[in-house]
C-alpha positions as CSV (number, residue, x, y, z in Angstrom):
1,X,0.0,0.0,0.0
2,X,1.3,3.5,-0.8
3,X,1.2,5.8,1.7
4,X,0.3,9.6,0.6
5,X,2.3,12.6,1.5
6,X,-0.1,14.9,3.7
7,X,-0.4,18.8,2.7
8,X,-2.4,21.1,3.4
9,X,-4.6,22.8,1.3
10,X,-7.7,25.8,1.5
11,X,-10.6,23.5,0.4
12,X,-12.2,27.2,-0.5
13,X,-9.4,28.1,-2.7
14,X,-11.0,26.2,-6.1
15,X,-10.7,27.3,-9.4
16,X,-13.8,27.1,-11.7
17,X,-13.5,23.6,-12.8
18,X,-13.4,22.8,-8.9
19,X,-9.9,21.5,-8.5
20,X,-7.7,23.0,-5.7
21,X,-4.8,25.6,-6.0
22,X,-2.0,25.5,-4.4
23,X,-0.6,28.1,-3.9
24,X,-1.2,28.9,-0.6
25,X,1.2,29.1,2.2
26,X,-0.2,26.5,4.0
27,X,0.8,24.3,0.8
28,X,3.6,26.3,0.1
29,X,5.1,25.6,3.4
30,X,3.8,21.7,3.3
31,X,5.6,21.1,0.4
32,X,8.6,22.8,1.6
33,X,8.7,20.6,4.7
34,X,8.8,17.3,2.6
35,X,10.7,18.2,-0.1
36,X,7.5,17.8,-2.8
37,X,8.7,18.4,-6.5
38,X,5.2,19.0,-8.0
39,X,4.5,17.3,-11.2
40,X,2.1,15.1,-13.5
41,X,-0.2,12.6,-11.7
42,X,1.3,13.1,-8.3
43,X,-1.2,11.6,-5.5
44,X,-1.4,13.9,-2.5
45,X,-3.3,13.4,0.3
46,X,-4.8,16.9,1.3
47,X,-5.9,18.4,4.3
48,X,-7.8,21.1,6.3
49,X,-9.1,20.9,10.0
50,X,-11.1,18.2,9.8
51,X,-11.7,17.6,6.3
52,X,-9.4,15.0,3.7
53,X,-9.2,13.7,0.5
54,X,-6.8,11.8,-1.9
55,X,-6.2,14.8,-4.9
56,X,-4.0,14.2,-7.9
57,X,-1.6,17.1,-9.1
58,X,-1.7,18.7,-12.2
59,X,-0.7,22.3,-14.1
60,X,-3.4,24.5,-14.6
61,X,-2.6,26.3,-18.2
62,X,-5.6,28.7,-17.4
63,X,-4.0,30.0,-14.7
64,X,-0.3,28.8,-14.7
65,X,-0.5,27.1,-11.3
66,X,-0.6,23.6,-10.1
67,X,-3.9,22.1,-8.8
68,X,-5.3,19.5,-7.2
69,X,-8.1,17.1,-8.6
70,X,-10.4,16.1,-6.3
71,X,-13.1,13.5,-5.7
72,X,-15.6,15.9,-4.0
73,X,-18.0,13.0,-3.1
74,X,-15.2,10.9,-1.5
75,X,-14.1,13.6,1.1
76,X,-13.1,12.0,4.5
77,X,-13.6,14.0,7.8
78,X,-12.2,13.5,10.9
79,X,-9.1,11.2,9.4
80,X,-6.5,13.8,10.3
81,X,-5.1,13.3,14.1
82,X,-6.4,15.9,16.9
83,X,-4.7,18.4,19.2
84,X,-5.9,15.8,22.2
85,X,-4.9,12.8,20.5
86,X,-2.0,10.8,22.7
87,X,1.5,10.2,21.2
88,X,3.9,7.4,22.9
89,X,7.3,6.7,22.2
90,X,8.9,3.8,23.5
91,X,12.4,4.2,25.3
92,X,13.5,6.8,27.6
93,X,13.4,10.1,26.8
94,X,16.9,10.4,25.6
95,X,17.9,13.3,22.8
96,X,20.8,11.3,22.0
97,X,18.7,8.1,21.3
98,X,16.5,10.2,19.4
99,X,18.7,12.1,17.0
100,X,20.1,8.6,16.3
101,X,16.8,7.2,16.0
102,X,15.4,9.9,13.1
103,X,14.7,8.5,9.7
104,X,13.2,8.3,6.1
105,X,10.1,6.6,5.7
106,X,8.8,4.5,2.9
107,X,6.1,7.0,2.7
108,X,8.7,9.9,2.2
109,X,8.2,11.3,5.2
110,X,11.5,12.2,7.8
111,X,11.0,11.8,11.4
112,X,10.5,9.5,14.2
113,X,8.4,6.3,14.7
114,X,6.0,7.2,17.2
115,X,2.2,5.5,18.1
116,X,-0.8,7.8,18.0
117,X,-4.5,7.5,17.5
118,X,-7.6,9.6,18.7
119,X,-9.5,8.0,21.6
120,X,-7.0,5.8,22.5
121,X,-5.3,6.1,26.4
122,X,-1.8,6.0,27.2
123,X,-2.9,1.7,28.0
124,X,-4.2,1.1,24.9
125,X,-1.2,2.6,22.8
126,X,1.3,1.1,24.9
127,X,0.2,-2.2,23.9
128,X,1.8,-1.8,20.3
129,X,5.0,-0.7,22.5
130,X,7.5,-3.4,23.3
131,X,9.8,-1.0,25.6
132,X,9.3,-1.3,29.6
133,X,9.8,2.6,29.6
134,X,7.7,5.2,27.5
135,X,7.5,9.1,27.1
136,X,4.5,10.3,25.9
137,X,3.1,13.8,24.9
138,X,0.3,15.1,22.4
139,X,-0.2,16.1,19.1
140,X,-1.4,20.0,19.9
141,X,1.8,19.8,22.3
142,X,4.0,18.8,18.6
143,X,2.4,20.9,16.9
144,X,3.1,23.8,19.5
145,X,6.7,22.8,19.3
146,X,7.0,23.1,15.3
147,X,6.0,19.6,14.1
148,X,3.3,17.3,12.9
149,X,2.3,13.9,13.6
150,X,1.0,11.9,10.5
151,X,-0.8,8.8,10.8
152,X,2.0,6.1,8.9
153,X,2.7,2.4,8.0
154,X,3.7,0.2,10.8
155,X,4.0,-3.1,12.4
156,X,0.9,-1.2,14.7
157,X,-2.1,-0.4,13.7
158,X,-1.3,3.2,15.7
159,X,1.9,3.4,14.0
160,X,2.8,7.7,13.5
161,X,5.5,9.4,12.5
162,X,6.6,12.7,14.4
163,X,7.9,15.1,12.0
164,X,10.0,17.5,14.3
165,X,13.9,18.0,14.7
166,X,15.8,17.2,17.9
167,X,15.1,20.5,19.7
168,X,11.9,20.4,18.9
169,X,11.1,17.1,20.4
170,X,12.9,17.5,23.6
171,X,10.7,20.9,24.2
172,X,7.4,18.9,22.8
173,X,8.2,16.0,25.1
174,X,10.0,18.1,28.6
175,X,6.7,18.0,30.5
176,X,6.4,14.1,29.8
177,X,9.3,12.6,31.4
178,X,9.6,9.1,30.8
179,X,7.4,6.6,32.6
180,X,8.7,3.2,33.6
181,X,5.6,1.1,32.4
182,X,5.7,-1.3,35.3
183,X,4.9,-5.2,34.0
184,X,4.4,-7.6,36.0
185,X,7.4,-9.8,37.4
186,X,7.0,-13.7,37.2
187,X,9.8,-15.6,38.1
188,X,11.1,-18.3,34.9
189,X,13.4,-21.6,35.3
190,X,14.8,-20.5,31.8
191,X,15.7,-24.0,31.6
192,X,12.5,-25.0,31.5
193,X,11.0,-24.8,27.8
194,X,8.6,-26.6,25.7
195,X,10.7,-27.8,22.4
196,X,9.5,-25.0,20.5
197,X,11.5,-22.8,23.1
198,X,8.8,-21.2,25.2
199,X,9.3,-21.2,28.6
200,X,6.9,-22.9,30.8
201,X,5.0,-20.7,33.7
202,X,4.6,-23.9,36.1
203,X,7.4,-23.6,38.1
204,X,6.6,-22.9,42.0
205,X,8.0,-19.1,41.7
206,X,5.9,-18.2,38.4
207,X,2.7,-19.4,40.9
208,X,3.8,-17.8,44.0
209,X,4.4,-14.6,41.7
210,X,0.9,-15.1,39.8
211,X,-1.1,-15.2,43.2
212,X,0.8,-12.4,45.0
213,X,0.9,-10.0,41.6
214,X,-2.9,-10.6,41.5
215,X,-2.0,-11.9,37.6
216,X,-5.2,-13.4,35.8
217,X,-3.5,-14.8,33.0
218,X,-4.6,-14.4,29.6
219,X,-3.6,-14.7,25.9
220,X,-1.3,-11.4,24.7
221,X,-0.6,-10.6,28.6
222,X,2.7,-8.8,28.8
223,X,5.0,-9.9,31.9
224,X,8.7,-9.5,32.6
225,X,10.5,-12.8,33.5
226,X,13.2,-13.1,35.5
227,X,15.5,-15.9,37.7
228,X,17.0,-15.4,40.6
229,X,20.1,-15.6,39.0
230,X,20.8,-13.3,36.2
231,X,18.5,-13.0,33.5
232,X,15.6,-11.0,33.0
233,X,13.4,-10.7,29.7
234,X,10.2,-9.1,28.5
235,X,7.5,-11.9,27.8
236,X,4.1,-12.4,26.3
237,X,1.8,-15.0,27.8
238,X,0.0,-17.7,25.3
239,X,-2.2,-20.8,26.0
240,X,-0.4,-24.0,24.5
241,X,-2.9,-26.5,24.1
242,X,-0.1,-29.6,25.2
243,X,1.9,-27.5,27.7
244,X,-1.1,-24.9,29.2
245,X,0.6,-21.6,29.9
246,X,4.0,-20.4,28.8
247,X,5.8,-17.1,27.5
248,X,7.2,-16.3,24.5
249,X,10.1,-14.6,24.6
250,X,12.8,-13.7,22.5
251,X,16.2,-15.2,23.2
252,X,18.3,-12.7,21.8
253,X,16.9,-9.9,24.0
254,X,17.6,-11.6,26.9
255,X,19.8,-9.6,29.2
256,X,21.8,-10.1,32.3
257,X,21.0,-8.1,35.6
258,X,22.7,-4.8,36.4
């Protein structure tokens, strides 16, 4: 699936064959951002407030300008992300890790990989986050800063991308500090694993653990295993139909105590 540049266009600035200029300095400024080289057939998707639409470039001779084409009937409202909608970052909140962590898209778009979605708590986003420690801010608060966050193509469903430089994010962030997300620690024999290299959670720890963490175990849940030992791991619980529950973890991520 391609994924469409966003720029923003005046839905009011039409010419009489109802395509859209642009040529204003909301688009002007847009286009600037990403880099956009107008030309022939070019799919943008454009936006204003809380109106957008898939328009296809092309040079008006009437009026020496490039326009838009636009399906008028296919209009989408309320697609772009609000002021109040929730943005989580896994990982501390780092400028270091950060600068190293900017990047290029597929969708052409430069920034950071960030999850965000309207309606959706801190909880629910977090869920598409594998780190044990997140910072998390909002889009008005990015967008206060200098920035954007557009909805892109991701292992998540909530997968974003924060377009802002280094500076930028550090102010956007600075009243977020980083929260440790907490999971729940069961103790592991990592010893003990099925042949398919999921450990096992029937050990007398993992039980004593289950009952004094309150755990209800279910499909998906996220725990942190650990020994008493050296090792400690993020997990996620599963039902095995032969072995009843175990964690799936992955063995290259698994770390020694500091």
């Amino acid at each position: 699936m391609t994924i469409l540049l966003r720029v923003y266009v005046d839905f009011h600035n039409a010419d009489k064959k109802g395509r859209i200029r642009l040529n204003c300095d909301g688009t002007v400024e847009d286009l600037a951002k990403y880099g956009i080289s107008l030309s022939e057939g070019l799919e943008l998707k454009l936006y204003m407030e809380e109106v957008e639409t898939i328009g296809k470039v092309t040079y008006s001779t009437d009026e020496d300008i490039w326009v838009a084409v636009v399906d008028w009937n296919a209009i989408n409202i309320g697609s772009r992300l609000s002021d109040d909608a929730i943005v989580v970052r896994g990982g501390k909140h780092d400028p270091a890790i950060i600068s190293k962590s900017t990047a290029e898209h597929p969708s052409g778009v430069k920034g950071i990989s960030v999850v965000s979605a309207d309606g959706k708590s801190v909880e629910e986003l977090s869920t598409a986050v594998p780190h044990r420690t997140i910072t998390t801010t909002t889009v008005g608060a990015v967008r206060n800063s200098g920035g954007d966050v557009v909805l892109t193509q991701g292992k998540s469903p909530y997968h974003a991308t924060l377009l802002i430089d280094d500076s930028e994010f550090t102010e956007s962030f600075s009243a977020n500090p980083s929260v440790y997300r907490g999971l729940p620690r069961v103790f592991a024999d990592f010893n003990n694993t099925t042949k398919y290299g999921l450990v096992r959670l029937n050990t007398r720890g993992a039980k004593a653990d289950f009952q004094s963490n309150n755990i209800n175990l279910h499909d998906g849940l996220e725990i942190e295993l650990y020994d008493l030992d050296e090792f400690e791991v993020a997990a996620k619980v599963v039902k095995d139909k032969t072995e009843g529950w175990v964690a799936k973890i992955d063995w290259d991520n698994l770390t020694g105590k500091k």
